[in-house]
Each structure stands twice: as C-alpha cells, then as structure tokens.
N, C-alpha and C positions, 0 to 999 in steps of 0.2 A: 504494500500500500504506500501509496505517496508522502501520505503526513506520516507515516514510522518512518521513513527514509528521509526527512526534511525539505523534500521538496514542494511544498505548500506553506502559507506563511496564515491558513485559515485555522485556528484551531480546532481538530476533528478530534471527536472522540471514539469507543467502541458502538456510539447511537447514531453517530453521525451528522448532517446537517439535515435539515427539513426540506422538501424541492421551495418551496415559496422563499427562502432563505436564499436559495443557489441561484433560483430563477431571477431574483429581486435583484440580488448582483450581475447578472449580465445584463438585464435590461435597464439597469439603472447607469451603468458605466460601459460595457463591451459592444455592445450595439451603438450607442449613440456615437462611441469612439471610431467604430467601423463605417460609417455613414459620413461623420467630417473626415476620416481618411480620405474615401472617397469623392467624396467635395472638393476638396483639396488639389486631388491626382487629375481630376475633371471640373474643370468651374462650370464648364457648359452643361453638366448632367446635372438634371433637377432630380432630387432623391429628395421625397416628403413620407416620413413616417409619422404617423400623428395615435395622439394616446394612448403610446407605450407606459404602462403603469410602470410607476416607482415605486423603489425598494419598500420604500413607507407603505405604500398600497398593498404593495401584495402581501406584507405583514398585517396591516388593518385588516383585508378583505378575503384572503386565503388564495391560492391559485386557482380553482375552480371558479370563483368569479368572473373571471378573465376569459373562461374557455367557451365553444360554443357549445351547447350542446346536440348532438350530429340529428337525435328525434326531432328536433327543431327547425331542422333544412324541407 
C-alpha cells in the first residue's frame, strides 16, 4: 500500500478514507487545475465546466447527491 511505503502525504489508516473525502479533493483542486492547464496550453479552447461541487459540499451533502440516478433517465 502507498501510505505504508510513504508515498502519500494523506493520512490513511486501516479504514481508510470515505469516497466523498477522495472525490471532494479532486474536484475541489485536480480538475479545476487540469482545465486552467488547458486554458493555458490553448487560449483559443473555450472549456466551461460549471457546478462542480466543492470539497465542502460533498462533505455537507454526501456523494450521492451529486449522482444521477440512471431510473431517472
């Protein structure tokens, strides 16, 4: 595993982290970073993502909030 070998700087224990936790960190910081990389590389590429929940949120609200649900479609 990654955090017994130090290669993680999140502290994981034998319970692990929560998905809403994991998921809350990439869309709070990984995504939005990948998107002005891209901006960046291309001025001319319009890239509009709009109300990706924050880490706060998915904490407040759980991740299934967020999802659709597919009986729904």
């Amino acid at each position: 595993m990654a955090a017994e070998r130090g290669f993680v700087t999140v502290p994981y224990d034998e319970t692990g982290v929560p998905i809403a936790e994991r998921v809350g960190r990439h869309s709070s910081g990984g995504i939005q970073q990948i998107l002005n990389m891209l901006s960046m590389m291309d001025p001319g590429a319009i890239i509009s993502v709009q109300e990706v929940p924050k880490h706060r949120e998915l904490q407040e609200n759980g991740l299934g909030h967020y999802l659709l649900n597919p009986d729904q479609i």
